[in-house]
Backbone bond lengths (Angstrom), bond angles and torsions (degrees), N, CA, C in turn:
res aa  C-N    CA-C-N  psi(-1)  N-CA   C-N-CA  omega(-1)  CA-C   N-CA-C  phi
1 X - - - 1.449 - - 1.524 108.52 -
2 X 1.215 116.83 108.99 1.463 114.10 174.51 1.416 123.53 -105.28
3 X 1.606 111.05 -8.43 1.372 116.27 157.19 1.656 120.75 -106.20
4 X 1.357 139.41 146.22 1.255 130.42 160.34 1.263 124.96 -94.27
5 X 1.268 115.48 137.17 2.294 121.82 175.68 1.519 98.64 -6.95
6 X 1.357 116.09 -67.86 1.592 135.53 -179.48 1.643 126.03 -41.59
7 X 1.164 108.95 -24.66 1.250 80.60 -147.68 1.357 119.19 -79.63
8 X 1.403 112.47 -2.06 1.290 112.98 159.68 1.705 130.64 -44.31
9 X 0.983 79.93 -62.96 1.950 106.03 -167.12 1.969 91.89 -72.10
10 X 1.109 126.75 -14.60 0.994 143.45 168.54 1.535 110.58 -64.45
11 X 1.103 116.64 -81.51 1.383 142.61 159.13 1.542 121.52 -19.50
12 X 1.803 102.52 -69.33 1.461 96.62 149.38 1.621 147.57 -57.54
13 X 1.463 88.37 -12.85 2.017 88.32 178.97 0.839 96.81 -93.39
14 X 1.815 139.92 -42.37 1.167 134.31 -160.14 1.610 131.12 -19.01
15 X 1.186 105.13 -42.72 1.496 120.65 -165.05 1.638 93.63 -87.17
16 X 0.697 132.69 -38.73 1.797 143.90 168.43 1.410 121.85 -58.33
17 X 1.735 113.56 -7.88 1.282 108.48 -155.48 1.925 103.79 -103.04
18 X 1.074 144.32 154.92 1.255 131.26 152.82 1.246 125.15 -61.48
19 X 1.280 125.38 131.42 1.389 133.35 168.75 1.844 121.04 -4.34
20 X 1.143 115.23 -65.18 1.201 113.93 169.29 1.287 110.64 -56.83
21 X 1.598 128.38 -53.64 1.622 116.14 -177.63 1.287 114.42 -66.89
22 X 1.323 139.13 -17.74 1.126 143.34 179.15 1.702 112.33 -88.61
23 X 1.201 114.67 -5.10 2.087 124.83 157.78 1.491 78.81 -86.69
24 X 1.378 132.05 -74.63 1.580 97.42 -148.71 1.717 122.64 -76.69
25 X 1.379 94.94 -4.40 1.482 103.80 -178.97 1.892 104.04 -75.44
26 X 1.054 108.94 -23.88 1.521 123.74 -179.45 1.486 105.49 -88.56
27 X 1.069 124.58 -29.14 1.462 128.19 164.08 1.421 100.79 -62.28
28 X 1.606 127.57 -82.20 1.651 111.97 -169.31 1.501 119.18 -74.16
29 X 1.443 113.50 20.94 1.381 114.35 176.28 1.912 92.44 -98.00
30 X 1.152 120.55 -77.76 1.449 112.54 165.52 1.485 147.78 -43.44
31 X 1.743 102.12 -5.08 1.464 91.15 -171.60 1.729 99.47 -160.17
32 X 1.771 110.04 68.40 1.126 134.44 -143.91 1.451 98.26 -81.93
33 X 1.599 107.81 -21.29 1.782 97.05 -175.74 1.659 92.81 -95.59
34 X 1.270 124.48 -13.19 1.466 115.14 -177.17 1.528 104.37 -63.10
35 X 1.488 120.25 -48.82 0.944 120.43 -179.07 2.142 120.78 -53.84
36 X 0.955 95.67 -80.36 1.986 88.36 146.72 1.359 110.37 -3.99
37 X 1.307 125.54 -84.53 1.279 122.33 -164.69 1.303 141.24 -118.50
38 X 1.461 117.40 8.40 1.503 125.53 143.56 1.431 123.56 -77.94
39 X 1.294 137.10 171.34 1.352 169.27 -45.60 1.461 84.41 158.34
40 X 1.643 132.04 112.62 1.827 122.93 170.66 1.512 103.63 -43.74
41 X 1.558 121.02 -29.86 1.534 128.97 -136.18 1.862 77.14 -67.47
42 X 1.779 80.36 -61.98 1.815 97.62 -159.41 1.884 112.02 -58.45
43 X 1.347 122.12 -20.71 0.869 124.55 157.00 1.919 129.67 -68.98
44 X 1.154 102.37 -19.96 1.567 102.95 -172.80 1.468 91.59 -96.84
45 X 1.643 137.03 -17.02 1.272 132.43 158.11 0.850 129.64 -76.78
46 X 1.724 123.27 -24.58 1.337 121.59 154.37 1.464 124.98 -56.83
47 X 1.007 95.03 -45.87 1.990 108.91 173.24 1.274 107.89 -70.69
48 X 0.923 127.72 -32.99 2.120 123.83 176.73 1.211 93.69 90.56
49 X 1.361 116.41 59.68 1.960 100.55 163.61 2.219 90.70 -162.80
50 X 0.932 77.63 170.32 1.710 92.92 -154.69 2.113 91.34 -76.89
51 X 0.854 106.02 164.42 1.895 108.75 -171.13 1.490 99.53 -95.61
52 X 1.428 112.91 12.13 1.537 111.59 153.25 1.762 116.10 -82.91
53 X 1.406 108.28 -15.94 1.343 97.56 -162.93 1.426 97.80 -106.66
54 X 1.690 107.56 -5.20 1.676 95.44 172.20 2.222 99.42 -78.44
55 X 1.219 96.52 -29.15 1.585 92.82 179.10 1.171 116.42 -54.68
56 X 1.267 118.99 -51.53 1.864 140.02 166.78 1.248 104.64 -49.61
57 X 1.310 131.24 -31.75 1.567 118.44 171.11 1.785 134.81 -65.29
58 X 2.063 74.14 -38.83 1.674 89.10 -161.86 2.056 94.89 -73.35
59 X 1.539 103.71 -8.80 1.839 103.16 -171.31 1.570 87.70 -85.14
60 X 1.340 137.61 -29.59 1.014 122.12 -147.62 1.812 103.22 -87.45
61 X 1.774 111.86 -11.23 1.041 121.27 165.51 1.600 110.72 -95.54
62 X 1.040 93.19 0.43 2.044 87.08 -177.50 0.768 147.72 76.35
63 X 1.830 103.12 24.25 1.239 113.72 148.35 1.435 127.67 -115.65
64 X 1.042 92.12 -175.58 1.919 110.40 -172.60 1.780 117.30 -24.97
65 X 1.884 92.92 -63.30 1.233 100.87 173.21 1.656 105.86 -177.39
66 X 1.283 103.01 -162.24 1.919 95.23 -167.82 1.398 97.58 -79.67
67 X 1.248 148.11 15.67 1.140 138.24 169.58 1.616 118.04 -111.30
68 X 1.040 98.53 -15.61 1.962 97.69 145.13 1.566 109.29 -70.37
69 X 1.054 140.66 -29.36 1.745 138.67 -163.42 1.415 83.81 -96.85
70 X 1.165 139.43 -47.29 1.458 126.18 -171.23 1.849 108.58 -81.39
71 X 1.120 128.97 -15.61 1.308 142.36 149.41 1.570 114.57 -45.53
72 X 1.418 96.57 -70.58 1.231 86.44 -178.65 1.495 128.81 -90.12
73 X 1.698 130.23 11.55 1.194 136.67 138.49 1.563 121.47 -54.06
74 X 1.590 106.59 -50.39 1.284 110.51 171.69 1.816 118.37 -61.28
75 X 1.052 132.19 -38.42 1.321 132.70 141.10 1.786 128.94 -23.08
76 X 1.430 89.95 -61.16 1.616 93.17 174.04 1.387 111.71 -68.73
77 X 1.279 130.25 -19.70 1.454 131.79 -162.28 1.687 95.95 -96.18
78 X 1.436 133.53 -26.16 1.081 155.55 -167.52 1.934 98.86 -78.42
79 X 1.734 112.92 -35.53 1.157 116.36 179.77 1.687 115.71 -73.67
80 X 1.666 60.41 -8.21 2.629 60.00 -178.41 1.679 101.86 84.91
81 X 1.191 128.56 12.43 1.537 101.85 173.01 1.243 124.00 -38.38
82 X 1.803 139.94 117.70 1.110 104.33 179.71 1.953 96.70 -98.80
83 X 1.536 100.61 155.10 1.488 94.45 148.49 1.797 123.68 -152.41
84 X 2.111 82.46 85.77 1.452 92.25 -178.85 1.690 108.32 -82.87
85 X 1.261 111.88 -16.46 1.755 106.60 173.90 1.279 112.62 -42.55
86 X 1.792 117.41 -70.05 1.225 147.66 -150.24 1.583 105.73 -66.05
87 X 1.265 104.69 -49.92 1.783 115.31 170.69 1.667 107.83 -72.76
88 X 1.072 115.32 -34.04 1.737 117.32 166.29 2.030 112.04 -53.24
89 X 1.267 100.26 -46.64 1.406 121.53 -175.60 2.444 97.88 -59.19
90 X 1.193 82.11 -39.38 1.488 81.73 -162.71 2.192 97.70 -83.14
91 X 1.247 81.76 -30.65 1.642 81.84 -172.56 1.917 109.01 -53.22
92 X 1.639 85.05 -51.10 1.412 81.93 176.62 1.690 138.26 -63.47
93 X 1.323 89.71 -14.43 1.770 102.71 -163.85 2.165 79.36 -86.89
94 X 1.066 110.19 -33.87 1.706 102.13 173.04 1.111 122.39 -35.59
95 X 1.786 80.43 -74.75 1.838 100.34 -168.41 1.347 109.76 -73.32
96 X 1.171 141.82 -27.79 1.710 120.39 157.66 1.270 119.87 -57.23
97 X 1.320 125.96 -12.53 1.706 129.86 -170.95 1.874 98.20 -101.22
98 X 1.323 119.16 -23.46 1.285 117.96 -156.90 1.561 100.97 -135.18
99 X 1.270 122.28 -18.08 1.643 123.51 168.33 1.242 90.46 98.24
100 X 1.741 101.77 176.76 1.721 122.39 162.77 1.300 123.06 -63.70
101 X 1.597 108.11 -29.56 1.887 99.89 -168.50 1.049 95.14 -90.79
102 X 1.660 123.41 -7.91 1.662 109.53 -166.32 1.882 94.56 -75.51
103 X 1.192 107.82 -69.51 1.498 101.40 167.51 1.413 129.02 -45.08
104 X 1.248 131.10 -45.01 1.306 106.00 140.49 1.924 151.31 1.47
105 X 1.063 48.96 -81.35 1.933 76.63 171.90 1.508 101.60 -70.46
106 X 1.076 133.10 -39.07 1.570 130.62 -158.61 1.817 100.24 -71.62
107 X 1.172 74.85 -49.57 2.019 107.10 -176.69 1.725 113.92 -50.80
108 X 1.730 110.59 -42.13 1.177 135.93 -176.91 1.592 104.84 -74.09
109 X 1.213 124.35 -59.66 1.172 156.48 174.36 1.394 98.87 -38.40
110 X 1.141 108.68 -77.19 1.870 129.95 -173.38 1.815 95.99 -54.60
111 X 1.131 132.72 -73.75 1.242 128.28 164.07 1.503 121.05 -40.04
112 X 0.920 137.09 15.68 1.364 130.83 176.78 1.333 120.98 -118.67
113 X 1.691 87.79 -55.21 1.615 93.81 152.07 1.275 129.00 -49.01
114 X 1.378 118.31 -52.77 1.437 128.44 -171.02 1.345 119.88 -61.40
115 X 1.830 115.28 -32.82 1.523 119.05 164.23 1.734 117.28 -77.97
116 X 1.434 113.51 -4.82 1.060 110.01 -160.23 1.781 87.80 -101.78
117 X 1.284 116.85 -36.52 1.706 92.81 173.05 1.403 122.97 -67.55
118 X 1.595 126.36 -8.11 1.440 125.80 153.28 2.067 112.88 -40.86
119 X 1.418 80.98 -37.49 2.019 80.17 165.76 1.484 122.53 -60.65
120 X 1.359 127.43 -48.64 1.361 141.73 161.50 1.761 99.65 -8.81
121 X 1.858 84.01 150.19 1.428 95.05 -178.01 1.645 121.45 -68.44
122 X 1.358 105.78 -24.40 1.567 104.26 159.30 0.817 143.27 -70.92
123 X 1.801 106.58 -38.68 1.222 129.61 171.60 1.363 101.92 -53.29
124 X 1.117 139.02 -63.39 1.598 138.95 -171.53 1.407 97.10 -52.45
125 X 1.256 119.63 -43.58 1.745 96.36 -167.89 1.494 112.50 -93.51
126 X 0.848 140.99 -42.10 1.787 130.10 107.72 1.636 107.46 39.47
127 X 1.120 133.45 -84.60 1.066 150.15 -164.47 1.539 116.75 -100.49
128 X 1.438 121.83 -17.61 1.182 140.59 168.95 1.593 97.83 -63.29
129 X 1.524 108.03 -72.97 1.377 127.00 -157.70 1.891 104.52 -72.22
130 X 1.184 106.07 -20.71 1.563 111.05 172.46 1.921 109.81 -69.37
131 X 1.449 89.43 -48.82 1.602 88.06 -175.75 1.402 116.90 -80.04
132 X 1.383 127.35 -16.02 1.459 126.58 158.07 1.824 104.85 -60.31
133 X 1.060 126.90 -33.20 1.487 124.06 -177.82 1.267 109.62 -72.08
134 X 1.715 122.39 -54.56 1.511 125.11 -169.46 1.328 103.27 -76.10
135 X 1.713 131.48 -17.21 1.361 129.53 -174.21 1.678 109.56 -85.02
136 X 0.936 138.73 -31.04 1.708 156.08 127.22 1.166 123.23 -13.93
137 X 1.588 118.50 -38.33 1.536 114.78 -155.63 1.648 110.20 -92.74
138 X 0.772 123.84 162.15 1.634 137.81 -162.19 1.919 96.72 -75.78
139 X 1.494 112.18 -64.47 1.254 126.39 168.04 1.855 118.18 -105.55
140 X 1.096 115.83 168.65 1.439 104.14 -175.43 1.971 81.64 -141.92
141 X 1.157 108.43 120.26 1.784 122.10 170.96 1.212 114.01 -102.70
142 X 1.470 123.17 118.56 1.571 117.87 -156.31 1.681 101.74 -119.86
143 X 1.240 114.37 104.80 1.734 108.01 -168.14 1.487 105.35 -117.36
144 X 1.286 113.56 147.25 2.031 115.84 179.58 1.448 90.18 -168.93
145 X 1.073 131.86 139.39 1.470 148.99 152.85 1.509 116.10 -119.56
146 X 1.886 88.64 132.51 1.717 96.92 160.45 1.420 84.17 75.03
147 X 1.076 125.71 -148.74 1.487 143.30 -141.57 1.466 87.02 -65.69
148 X 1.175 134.24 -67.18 1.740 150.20 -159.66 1.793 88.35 -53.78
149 X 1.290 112.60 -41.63 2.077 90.38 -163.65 1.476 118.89 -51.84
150 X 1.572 122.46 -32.47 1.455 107.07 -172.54 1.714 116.33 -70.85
151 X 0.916 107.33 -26.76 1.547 111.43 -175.67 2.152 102.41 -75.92
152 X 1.141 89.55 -38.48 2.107 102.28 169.08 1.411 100.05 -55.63
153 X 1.071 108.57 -60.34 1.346 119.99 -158.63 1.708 108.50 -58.63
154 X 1.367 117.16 -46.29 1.370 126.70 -171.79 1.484 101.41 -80.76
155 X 1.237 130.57 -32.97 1.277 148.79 154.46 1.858 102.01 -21.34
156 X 1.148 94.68 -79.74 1.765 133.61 176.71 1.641 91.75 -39.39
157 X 1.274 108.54 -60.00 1.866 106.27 -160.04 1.414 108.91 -66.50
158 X 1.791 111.60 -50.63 1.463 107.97 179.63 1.413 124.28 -67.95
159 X 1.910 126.17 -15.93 0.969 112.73 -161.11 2.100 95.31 -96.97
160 X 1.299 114.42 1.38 0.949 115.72 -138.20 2.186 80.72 -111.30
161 X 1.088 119.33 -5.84 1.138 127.77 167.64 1.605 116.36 -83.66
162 X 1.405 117.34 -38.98 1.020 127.71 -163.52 1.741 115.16 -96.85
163 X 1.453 113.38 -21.70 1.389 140.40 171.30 1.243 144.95 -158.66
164 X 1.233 125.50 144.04 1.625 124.10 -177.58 1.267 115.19 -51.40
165 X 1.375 127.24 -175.80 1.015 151.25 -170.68 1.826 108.27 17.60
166 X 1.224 94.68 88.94 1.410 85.12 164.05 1.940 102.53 -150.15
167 X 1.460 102.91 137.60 1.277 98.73 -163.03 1.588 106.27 -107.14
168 X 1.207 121.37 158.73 1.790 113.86 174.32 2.197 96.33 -130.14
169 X 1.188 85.82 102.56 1.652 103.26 156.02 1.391 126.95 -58.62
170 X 1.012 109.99 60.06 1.889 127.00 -168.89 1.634 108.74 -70.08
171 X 1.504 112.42 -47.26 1.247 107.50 162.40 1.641 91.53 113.27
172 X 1.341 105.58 14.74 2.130 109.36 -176.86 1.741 95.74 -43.08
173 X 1.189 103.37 147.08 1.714 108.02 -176.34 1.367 126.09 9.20
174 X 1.544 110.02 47.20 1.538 102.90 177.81 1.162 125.30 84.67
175 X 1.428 127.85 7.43 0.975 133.43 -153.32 1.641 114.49 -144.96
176 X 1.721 121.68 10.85 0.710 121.92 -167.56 1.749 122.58 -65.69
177 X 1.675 95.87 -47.44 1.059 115.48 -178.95 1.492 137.00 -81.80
178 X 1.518 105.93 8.87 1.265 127.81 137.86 1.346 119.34 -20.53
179 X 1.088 120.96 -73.81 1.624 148.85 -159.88 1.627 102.63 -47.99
180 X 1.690 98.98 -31.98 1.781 87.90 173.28 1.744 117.56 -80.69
181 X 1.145 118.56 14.52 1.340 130.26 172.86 1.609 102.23 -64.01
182 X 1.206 129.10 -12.04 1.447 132.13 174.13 1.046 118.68 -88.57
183 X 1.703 107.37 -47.54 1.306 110.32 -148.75 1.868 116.70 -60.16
184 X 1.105 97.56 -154.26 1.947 96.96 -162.54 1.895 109.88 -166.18
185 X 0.996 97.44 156.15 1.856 86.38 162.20 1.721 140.10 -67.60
186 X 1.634 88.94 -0.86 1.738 82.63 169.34 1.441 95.80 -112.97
187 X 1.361 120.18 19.22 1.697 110.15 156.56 1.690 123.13 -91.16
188 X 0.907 115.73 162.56 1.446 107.52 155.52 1.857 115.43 -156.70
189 X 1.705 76.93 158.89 1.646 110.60 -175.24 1.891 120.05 -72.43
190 X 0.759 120.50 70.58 1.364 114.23 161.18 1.534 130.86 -65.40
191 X 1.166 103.06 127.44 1.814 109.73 -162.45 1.163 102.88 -140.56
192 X 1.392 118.88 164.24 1.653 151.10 175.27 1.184 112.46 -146.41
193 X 1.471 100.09 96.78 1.629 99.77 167.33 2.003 100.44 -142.28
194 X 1.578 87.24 139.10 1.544 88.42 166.22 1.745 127.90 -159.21
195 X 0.914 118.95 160.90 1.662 105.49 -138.46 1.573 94.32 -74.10
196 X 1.358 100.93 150.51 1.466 127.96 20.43 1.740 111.44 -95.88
197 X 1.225 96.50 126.51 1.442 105.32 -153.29 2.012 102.59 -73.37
198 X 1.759 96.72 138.59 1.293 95.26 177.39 1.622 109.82 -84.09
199 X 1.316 94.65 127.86 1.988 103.50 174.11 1.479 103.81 -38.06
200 X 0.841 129.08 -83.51 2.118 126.63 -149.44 1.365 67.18 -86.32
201 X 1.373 142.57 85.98 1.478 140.43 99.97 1.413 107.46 -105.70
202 X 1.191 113.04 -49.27 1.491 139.91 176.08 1.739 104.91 -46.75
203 X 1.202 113.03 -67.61 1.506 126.16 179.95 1.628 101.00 -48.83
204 X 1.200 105.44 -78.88 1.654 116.52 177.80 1.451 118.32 -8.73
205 X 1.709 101.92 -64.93 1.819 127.38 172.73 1.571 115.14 -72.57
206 X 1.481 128.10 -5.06 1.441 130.21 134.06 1.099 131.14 -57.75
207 X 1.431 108.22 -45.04 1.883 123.91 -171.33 1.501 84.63 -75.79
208 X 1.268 112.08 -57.54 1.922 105.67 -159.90 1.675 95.59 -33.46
209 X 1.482 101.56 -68.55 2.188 133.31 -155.98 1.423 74.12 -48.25
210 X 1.276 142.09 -68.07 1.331 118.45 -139.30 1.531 118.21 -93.59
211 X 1.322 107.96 9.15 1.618 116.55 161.62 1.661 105.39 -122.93
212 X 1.885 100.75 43.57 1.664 102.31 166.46 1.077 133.12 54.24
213 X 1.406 108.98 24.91 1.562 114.08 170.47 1.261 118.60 -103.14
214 X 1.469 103.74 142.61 1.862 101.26 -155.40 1.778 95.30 -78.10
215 X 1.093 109.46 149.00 1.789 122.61 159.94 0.863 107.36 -98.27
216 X 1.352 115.76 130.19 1.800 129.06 125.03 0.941 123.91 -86.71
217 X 1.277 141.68 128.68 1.654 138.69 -162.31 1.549 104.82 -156.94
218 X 1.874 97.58 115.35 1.389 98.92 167.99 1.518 119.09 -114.27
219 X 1.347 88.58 125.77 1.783 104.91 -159.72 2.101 93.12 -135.41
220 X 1.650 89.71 -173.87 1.356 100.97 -168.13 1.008 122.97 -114.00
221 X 1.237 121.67 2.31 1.060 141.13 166.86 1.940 134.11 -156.92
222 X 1.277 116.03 142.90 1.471 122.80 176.06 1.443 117.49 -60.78
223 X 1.210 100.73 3.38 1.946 107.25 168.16 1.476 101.27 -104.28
224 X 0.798 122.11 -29.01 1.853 140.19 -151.18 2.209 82.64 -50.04
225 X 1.384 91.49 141.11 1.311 92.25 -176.43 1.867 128.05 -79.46
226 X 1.431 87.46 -2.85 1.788 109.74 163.49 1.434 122.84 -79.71
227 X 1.651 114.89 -37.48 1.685 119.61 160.05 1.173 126.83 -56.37
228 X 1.729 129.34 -19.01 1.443 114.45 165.81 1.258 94.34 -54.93
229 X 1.553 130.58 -53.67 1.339 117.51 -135.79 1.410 106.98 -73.14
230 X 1.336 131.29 -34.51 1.274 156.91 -103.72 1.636 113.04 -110.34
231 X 1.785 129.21 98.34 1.113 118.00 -174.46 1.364 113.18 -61.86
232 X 1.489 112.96 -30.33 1.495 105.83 167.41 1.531 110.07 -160.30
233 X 1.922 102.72 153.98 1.291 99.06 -153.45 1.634 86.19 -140.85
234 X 1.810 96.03 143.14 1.187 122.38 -176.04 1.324 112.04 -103.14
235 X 1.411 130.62 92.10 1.322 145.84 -165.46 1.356 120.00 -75.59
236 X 1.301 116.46 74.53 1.483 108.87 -179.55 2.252 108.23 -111.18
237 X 1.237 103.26 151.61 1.148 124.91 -175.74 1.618 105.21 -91.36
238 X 2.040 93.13 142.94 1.556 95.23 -171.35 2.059 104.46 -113.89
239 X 1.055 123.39 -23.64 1.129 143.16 171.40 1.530 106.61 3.90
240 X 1.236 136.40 114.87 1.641 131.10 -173.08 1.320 89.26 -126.30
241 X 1.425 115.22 179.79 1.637 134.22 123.55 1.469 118.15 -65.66
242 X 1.126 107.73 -28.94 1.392 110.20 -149.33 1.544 93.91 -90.57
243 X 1.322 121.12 148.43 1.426 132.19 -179.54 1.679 105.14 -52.85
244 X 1.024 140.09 -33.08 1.344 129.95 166.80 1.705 119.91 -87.82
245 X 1.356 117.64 158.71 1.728 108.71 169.53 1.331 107.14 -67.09
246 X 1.507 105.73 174.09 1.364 121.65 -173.34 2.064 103.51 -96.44
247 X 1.699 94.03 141.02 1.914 65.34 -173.08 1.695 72.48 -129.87
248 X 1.004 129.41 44.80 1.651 129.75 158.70 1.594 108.66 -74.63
249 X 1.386 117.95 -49.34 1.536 116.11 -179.48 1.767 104.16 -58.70
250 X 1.488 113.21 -53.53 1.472 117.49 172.41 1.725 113.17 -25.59
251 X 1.493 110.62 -71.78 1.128 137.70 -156.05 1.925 85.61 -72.04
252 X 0.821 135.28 -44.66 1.592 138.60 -161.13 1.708 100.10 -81.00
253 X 1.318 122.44 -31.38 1.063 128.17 -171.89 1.668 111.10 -92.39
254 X 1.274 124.76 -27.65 1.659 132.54 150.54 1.494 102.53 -72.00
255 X 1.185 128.87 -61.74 1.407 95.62 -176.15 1.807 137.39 -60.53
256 X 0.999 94.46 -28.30 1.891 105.18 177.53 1.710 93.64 -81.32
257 X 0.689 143.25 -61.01 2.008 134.66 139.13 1.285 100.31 21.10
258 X 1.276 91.33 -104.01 1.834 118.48 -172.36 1.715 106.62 -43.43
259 X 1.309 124.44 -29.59 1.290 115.48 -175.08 1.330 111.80 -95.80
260 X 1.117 128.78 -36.64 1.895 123.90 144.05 1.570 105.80 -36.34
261 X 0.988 119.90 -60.97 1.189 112.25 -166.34 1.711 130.51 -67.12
262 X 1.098 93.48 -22.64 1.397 130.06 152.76 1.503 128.29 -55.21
263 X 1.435 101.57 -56.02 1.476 98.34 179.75 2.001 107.31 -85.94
264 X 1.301 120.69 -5.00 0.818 96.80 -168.01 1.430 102.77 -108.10
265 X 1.559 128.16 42.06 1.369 149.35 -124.60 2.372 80.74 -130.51
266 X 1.662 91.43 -44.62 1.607 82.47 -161.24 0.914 146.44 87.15
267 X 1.302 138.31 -174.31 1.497 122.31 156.22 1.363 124.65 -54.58
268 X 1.362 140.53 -15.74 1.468 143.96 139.72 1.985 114.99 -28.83
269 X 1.529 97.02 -83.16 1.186 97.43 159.91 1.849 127.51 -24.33
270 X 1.549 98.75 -82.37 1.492 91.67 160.44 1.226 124.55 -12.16
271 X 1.176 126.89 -111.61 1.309 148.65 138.42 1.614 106.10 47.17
272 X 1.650 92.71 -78.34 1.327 99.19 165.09 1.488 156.21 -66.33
273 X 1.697 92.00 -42.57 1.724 107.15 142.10 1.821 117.54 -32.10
274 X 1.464 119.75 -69.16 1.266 125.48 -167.98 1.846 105.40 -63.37
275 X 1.722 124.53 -16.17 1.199 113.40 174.59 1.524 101.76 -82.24
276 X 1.261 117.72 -44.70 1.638 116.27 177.15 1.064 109.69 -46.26
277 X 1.653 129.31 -63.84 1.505 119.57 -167.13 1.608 91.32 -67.59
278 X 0.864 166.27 -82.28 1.432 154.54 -157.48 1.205 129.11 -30.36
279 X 1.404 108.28 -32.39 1.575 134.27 -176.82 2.291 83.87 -87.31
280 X 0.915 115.99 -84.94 1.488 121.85 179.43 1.606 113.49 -33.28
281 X 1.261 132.37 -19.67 1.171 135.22 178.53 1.696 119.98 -113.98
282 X 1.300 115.56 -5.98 1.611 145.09 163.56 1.738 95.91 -77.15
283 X 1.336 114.21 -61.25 1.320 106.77 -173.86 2.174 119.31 -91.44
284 X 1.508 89.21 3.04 1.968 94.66 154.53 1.997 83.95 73.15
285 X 1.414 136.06 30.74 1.163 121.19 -168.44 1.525 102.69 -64.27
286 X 1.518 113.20 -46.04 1.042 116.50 -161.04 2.020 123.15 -76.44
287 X 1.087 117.94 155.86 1.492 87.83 -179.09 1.545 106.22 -93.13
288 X 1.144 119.80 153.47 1.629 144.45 -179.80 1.525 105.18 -75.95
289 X 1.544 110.36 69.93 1.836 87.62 176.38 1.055 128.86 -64.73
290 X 1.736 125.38 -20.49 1.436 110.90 -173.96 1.399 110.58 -68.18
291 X 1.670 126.51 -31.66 1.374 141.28 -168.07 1.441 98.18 -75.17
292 X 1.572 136.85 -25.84 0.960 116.59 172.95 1.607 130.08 -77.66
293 X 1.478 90.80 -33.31 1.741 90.18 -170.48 1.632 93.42 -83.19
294 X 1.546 128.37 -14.87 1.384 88.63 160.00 1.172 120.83 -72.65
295 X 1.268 125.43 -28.09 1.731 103.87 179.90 1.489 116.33 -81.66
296 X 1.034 136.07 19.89 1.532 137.05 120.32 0.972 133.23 -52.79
């Protein structure tokens, strides 16, 4: 989203506004998805003015308060605007000014951090309290589209070694999402979606919620249109340099998932692990390196 609902009516007061309303009016004029998905608090600190003057803003447009303006950002962000051109446009004007390793590094940097607040004290319980839910459930339904499937998908492979019933909604000829025609309230939905959010991910995690199936949903935000549904949600951030989001936190946040969930599997788990590798070593999947380099 590179424009916000506002920025018109924005635009016109501007010149009318006092100094302080005119930092935060310059805050949701420049940074339209921030608004969407931060916190007024964390937004009126980003802007340098106290979260009275984002309230004083949203009256000075006429409404209620800053959580109608963050409503209806979160709305627009909900429409899927994408704008990978516009951030493509800026990436490049970077990386010719700053080189490849400089982005690099930015990219490296930004991902490290971003998996490393999955460590955080929430983050741990976050992911604690997710895998006590998906480790419980009768079936486990693992859904991500478009950018979100590889991290689903690997999700899908490890949990699917360690225990039965676990399904992956891939979407094979249209028909993936069928499969929740079963499901129930002692199943649950595990998902990855994050904006710009794909529609029949969104829909899918309605149909699940409204035939009582618990969600876990790791998304990027508490607006994100998968957190209404969502008994619990794994909050990871997508923020790059790079003209696309980052889906390393995604992918980092299903795998440490799946391995809680995993270990708390037991001798069950076990069990099952040792039929997989048996089944995987019956059919030679893997390659034999010591057998190869001797026959070199």
């Amino acid at each position: 989203m590179t424009e916000g609902p506002l920025k018109e009516r924005l635009l016109q007061a501007y010149d009318r506004l006092s100094t302080q309303l005119q930092r935060a009016a310059r805050f949701v004029l420049d940074r339209p998805q921030d608004v969407a998905l931060l916190s007024m608090r964390e937004q009126a600190r980003q802007a340098g003015v106290t979260p009275a003057t984002m309230t004083r803003l949203a009256k000075q447009l006429d409404l209620d308060g800053y959580e109608a303006i963050r409503a209806m950002y979160a709305q627009a962000v909900r429409r899927g605007k994408l704008d990978f051109s516009s951030r493509a446009d800026r990436q490049l004007i970077d990386q010719k000014l700053k080189g490849d390793q400089a982005l690099a590094s930015e990219m490296a940097t930004g991902i490290a951090n971003q998996v490393a607040a999955l460590g955080s004290a929430g983050g741990l319980e976050s992911l604690a309290t997710a895998a006590e839910t998906v480790s419980s459930a009768r079936r486990v339904y693992c859904l991500g589209m478009r950018s979100s499937f590889p991290a689903i998908w690997y999700l899908h492979y490890v949990l699917s070694l360690v225990r039965d019933g676990v399904v992956l909604l891939d979407g094979m000829a249209g028909v993936g999402i069928d499969s929740l025609r079963n499901a129930a309230s002692d199943d649950v939905l595990v998902v990855a979606s994050v904006s710009p959010y794909t529609r029949a991910t969104v829909e899918a995690v309605d149909y699940a919620a409204a035939r009582g199936v618990r969600v876990v949903a790791i998304t990027d935000s508490e607006v994100s249109p998968v957190a209404d549904s969502a008994q619990h949600m794994i909050r990871i951030t997508t923020d790059s340099p790079s003209f696309f989001h980052s889906m390393g936190p995604t992918f980092a946040a299903a795998e440490i998932l799946a391995s809680i969930v995993a270990g708390r599997g037991g001798a069950n788990a076990l069990a099952t692990l040792e039929q997989a590798e048996a089944q995987l070593d019956a059919l030679e999947v893997h390659l034999d390196t010591k057998r190869r380099r001797k026959s070199l």
